[in-house]
LOKE-760587 format. One line per 10 residues: number of its first residue (from 1); their letters; for each residue x, y negated, z of N, C-alpha, C. Coordinates in steps of 0.1 Angstrom, whole numbers, plus 5000, padded with zeros to 4 digits. Atoms other than C-alpha are relative to their C-alpha. Layout:
! residues N
NUM = a = X/Y/Z/X/Y/Z/X/Y/Z  ...
//
This chain:
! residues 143
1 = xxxxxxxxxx = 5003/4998/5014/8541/5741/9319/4999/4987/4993  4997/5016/5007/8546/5713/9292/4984/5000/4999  5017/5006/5007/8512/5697/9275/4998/5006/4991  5006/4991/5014/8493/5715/9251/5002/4989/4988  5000/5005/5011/8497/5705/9217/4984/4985/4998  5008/5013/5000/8476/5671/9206/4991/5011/4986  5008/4997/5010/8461/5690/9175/4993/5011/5007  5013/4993/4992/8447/5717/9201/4989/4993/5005  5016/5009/4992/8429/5689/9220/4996/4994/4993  5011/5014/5010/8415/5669/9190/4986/5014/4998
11 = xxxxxxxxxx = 5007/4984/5004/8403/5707/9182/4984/5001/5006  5008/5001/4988/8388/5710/9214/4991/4994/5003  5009/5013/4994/8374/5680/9221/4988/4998/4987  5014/4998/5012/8352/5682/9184/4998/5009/5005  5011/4990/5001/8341/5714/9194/4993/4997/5012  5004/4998/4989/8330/5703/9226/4991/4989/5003  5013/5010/5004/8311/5669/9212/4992/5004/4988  5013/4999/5010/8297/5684/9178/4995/5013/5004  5003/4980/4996/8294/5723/9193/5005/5003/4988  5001/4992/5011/8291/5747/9166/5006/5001/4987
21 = xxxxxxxxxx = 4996/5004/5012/8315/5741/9134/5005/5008/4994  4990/4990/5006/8331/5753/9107/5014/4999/4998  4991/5007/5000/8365/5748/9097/5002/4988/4995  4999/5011/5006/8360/5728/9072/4996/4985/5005  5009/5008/4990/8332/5705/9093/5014/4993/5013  4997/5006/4990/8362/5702/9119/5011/4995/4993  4991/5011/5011/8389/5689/9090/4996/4990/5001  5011/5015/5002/8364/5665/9078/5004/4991/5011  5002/5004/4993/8358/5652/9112/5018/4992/5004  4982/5006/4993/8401/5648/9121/5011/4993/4987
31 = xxxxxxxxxx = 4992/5000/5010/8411/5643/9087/5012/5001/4999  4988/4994/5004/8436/5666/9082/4998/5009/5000  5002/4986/5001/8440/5701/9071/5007/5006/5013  4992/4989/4989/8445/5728/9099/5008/5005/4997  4991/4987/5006/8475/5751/9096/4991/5014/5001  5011/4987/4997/8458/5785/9093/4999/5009/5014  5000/4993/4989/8466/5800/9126/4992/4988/5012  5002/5005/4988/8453/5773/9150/4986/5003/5002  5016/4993/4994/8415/5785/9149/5002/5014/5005  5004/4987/5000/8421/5821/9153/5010/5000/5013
41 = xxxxxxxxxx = 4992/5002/4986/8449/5811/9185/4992/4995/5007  5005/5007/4990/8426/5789/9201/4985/5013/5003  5010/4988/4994/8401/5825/9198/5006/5004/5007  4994/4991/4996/8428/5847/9209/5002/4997/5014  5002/5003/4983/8428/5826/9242/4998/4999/5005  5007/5005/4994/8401/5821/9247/4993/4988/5001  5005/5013/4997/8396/5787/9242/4989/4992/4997  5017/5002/5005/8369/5790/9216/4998/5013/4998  5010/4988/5006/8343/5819/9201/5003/4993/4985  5008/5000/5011/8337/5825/9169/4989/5010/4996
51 = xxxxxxxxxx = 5014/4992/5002/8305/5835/9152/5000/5001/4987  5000/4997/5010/8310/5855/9119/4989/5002/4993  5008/4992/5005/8276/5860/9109/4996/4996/4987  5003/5006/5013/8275/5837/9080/5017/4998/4995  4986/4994/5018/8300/5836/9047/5011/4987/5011  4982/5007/4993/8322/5806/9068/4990/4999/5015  5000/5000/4985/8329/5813/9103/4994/4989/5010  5007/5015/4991/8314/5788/9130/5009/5003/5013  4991/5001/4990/8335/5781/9158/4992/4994/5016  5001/5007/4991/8327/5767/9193/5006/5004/5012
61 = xxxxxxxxxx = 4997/5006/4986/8342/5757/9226/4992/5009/5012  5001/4993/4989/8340/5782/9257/5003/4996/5012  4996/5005/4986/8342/5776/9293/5018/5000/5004  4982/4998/4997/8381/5784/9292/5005/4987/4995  4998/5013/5007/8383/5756/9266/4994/4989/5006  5005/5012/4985/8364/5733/9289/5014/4995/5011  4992/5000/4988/8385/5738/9315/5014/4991/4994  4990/5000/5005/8418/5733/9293/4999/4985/4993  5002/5009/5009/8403/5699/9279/4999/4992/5016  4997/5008/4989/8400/5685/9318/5014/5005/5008
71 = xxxxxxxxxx = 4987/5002/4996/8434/5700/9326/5011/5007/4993  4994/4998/5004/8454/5698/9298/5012/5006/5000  4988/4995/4993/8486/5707/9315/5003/5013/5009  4998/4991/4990/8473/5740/9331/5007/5011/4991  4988/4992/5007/8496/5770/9321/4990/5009/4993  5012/4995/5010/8481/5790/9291/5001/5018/5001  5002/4989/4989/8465/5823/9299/5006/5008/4991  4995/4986/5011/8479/5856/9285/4995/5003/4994  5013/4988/5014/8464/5872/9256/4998/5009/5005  5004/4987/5002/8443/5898/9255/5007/5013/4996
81 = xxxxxxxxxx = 4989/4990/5007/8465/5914/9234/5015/5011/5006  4988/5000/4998/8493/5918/9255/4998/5009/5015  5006/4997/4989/8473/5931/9284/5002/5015/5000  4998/4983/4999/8476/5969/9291/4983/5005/4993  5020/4995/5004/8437/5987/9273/5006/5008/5013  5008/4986/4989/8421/6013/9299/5001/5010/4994  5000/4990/5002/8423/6045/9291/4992/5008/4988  5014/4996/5007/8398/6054/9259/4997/5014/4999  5006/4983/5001/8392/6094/9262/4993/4997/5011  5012/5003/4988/8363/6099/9282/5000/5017/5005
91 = xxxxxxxxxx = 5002/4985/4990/8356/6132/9304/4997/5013/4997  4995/4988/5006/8348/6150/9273/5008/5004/4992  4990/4998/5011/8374/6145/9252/5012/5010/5006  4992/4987/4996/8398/6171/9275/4996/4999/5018  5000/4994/4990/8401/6189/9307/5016/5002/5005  4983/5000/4993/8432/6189/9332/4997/5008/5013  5004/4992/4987/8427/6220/9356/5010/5005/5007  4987/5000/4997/8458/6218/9379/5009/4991/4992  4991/5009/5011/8482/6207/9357/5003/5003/4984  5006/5002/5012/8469/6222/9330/4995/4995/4991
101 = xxxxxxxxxx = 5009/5009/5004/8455/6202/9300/4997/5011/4989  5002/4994/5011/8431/6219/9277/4992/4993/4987  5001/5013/5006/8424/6196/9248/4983/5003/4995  5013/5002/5003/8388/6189/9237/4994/5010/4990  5007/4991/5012/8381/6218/9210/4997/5010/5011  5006/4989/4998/8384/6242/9237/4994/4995/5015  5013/5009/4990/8361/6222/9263/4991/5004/5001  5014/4988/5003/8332/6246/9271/4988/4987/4999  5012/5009/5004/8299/6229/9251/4994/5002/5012  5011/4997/4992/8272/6217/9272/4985/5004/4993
111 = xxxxxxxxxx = 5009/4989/5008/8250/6233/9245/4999/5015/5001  4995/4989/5002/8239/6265/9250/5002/5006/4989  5000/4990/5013/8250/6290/9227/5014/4998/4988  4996/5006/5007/8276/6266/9215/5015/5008/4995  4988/4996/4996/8308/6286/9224/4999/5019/4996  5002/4990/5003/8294/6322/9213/5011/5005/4989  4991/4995/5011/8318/6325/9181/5013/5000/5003  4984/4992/4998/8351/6331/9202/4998/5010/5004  4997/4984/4996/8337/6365/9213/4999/5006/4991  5001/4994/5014/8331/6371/9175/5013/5005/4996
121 = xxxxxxxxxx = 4994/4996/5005/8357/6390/9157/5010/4992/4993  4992/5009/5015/8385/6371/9128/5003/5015/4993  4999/4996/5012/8385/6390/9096/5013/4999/4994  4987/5004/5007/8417/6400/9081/4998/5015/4990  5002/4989/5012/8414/6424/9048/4993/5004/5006  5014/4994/4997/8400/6451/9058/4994/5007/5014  4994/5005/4986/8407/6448/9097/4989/4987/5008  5003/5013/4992/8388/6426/9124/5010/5004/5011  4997/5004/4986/8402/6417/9151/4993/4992/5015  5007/5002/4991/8388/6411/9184/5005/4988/5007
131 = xxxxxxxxxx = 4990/5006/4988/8395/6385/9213/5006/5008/5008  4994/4990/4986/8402/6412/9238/5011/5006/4992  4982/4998/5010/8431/6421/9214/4994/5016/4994  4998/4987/5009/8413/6454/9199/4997/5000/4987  4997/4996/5012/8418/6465/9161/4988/5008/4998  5009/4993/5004/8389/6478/9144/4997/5001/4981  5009/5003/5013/8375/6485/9111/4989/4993/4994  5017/5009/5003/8345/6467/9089/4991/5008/5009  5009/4993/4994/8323/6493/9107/5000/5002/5015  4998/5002/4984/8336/6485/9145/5006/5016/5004
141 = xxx = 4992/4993/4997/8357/6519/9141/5014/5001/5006  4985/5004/4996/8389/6515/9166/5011/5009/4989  4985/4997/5008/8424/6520/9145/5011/5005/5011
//
């Protein structure tokens, strides 16, 4: 792998003698403006943190960025980004019984009582209809 850029290590190396800065604090310090992507690359790799909790960002230097400031030449790690995620539905969001999938609405609650209104009726004029498939009138008269 070639050498990291010289404006990553000046980066680096201020965050890793003043700690904690902002952007502007680490201009100052190199005198020269940043391009706008090199703080938010040197997050994405890990190399620093940032800490949004105030109106300008604070930056500092992480153990990855450590590492990458005593061996400038090691090969740079993959993004996060690029990595595969895990799986985000969790155990209630569906059911797979066989090779069945039944999607999460009809996932029996673990509430009781919760699941009661599919043995209720649907309303059509002047007609219910049942689940068990029988035809009745408003007054539970079969048709």
């Amino acid at each position: 792998m070639g050498q990291a850029h010289p404006l990553t290590i000046d980066v680096l190396r201020h965050l890793q003698v003043h700690g904690i800065s902002s952007r502007s604090q680490v201009e100052a310090v190199l005198g020269k403006k940043l391009p706008g992507h090199t703080l938010s690359n040197l997050v994405m790799l890990g190399y620093a943190a940032v800490n949004r909790e105030q109106h300008d960002p604070r930056y500092y230097i992480t153990g990855r960025g450590q590492e990458k400031l005593r061996n400038p030449n090691a090969p740079r790690p993959r993004p996060d980004r690029l990595r595969p995620h895990p799986p985000y539905a969790t155990a209630r969001d569906h059911l797979v019984v066989g090779r069945d999938y039944i999607p999460r609405e009809l996932v029996p609650s673990h509430r009781p009582g919760a699941n009661t209104a599919a043995s209720l009726p649907s309303r059509v004029g002047d007609r219910l209809y049942w689940p068990d498939g029988r035809t009745t009138d408003l007054s539970s008269n079969p048709l």
